[in-house]
N, C-alpha and C positions, 0 to 999 in steps of 0.2 A: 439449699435456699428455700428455704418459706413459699410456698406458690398463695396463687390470693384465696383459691378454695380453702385455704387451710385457716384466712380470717385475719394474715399478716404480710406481710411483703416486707423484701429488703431496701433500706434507704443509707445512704452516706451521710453522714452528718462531722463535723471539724467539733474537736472539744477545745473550748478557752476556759483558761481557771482565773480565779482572781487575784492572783500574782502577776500576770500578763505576761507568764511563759509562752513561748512559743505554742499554736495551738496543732495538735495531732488530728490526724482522721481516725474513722473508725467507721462500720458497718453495724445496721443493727436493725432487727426486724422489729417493723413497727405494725401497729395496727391499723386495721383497714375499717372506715368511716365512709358509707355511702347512704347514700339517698334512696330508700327505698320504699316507692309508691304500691299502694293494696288499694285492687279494685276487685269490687264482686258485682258479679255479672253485667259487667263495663261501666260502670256506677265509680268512677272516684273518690275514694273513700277518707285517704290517709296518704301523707306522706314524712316517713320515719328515719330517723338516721341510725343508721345499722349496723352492725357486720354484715357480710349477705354471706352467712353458712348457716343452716341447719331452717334453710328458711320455711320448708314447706311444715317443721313442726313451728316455728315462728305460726305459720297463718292460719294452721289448729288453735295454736294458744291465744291468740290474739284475737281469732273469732267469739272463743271460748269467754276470754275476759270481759271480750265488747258487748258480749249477749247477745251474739246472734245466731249463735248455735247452741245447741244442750249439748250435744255427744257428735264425735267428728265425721259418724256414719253420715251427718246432713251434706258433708260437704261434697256436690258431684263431682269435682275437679278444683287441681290448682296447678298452675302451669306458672313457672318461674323465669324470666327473662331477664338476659342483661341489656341495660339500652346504653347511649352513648354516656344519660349525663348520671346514670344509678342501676336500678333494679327495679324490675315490676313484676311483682306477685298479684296473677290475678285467681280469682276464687268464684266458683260457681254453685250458687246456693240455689235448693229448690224453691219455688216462686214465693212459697207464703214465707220464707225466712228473707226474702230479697226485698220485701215490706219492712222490716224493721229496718234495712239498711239505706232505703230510701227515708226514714223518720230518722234514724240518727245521721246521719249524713248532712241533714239540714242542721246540725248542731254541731259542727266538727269543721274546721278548716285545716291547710297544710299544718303538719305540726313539728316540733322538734319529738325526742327519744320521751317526752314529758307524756303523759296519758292523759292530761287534762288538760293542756295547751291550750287546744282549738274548742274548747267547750264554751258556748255564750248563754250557757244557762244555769245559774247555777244549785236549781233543783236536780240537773242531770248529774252535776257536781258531787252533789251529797244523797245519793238515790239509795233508794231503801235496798237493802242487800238481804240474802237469804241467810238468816243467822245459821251456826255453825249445829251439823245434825247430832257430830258422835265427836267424843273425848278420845283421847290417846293417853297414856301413861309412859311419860320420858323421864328416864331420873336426871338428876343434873350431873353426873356421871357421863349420859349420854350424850349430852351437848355439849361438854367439853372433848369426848372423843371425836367428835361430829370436826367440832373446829380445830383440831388437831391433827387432823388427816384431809384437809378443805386444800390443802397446797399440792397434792401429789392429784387431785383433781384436774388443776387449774392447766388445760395445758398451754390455750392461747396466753393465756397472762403470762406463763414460765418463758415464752416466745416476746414478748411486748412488753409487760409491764403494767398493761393498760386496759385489760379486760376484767368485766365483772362477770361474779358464776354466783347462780343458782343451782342449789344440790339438793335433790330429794333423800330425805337419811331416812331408813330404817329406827323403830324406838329404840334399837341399843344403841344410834349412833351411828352406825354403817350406811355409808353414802351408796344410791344405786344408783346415781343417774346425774348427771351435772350439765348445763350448758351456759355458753361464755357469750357475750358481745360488749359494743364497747358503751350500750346502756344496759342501767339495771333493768329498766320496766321491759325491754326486751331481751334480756337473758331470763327474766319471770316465764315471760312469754310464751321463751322457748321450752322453758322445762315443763311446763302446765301444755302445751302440745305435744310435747315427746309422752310425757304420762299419757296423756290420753291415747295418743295412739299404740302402745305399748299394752293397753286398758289394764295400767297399774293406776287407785284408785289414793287420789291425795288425800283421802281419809286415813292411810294406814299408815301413815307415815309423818314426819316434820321437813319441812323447807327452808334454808338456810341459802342468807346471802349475803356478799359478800358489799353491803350497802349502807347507808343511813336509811331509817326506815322513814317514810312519808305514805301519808293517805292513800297513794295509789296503790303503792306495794298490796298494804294492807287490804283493801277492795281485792283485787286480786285473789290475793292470798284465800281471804272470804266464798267470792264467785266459785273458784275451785274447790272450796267445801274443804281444805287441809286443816288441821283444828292447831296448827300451834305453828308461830315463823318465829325467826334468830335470824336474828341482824348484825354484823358487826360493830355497825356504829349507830349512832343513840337514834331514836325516836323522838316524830316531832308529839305534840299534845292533843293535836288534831288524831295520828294514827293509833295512840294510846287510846284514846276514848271509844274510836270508831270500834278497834279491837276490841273493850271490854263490850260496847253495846251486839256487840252478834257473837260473842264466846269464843275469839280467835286469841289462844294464849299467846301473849308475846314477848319476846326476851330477846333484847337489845344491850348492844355498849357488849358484844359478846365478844370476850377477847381471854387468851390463854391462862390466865388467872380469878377472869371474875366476868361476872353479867346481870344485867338490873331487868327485873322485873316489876312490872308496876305497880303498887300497893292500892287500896282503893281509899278514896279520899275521905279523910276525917273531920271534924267539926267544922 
């Protein structure tokens, strides 16, 4: 049986079909969806709905995203709690980084798995990003190996059904690192905090998710300096642009046969 460290539990559930046969039981590990609040240095910050596994790289990556750290040496501590009605991750940054958290904080209320939810400004919205420093060279060879071997990865999903992964792949394709929850922006999260603390460099490699791609991704993706994301499902017009404007290559709609890459606009 599934324990909840592992990011699923067991539930009963009765199957009815649309004949109105009689309906069977069955058992099936499902995923696990909590509430999981980030404070830095008691400053309430966020509150995200989660898996609660892999979370102290969760609050590397998520610091990393947020901009409130450059490199995860800043962080002096994170101490992980379960409380009655979720999880609290708190984080203790040194005092000149605990200024920016105090200025974004005024900008941020509770939020869903969404990374722009609680934002009420929307220059924070569309903030200037550090465009992308160094290229990678991926043949399209590798991206379909990439997504070919994305399933032997996935092990909460093979458990549930219902988790999303981020996998950092190697340019031939060879996945090193994957992490799963039951949102995309925080299975990004987690794998741009496991990178960093691993100090394997999202430059040297592609990110691939298991997602529709939307602006956040994409910022994301950027922040962490990776030069190239794959997405399985398609891209809005917002993340296509943002991508071309800071040189983050993108390929979306990636799926076993084929994948669209953006062309740059004509007359």
């Amino acid at each position: 049986m599934p324990r909840p460290e592992d990011g699923a539990r067991t539930l009963h559930f009765a199957v009815i079909k649309p004949d109105g046969s009689a309906s069977t039981q069955l058992e099936r590990d499902t995923i696990i969806e909590a509430a999981v609040a980030i404070e830095y240095n008691g400053i309430g910050y966020a509150v995200m709905m989660a898996t609660p596994i892999d979370l102290k790289d969760y609050a590397v990556g998520f610091s990393l995203s947020e901009g409130l750290i450059d490199n995860p040496d800043q962080i002096l501590a994170v101490d992980i709690h379960e409380a009655e009605l979720g999880w609290i991750v708190r984080i203790e940054l040194p005092n000149a980084n605990a200024e920016k958290v105090i200025e974004r904080a005024r900008q941020r209320v509770s939020e869903s798995s969404c990374g722009l939810c609680g934002m009420d400004n929307l220059h924070e919205v569309m903030r200037a990003l550090p465009p992308i420093r160094s290229a990678i060279e991926v043949s399209d060879t590798a991206i379909f190996k990439a997504l070919s071997s994305l399933r032997e990865h996935q092990t909460l999903n093979r458990l549930t059904g219902s988790a999303h992964a981020a996998a950092f792949c190697a340019p031939d394709g060879s996945i090193q690192m994957t992490r799963e929850d039951v949102g995309r922006h925080n299975a990004l999260d987690k794998l741009i905090g496991a990178l960093a603390v691993a100090g394997i460099a999202p430059a040297s490699g592609f990110i691939l998710l298991t997602a529709r791609c939307s602006l956040e991704l994409v910022q994301k993706a950027i922040v962490a300096q990776c030069p190239m994301l794959v997405t399985i499902s398609a891209a809005t017009d917002l993340a296509i642009r943002v991508a071309k404007e800071n040189g983050l290559r993108l390929v979306s709609l990636a799926r076993p046969d084929a994948a669209l890459v953006a062309m740059p606009q004509t007359g």
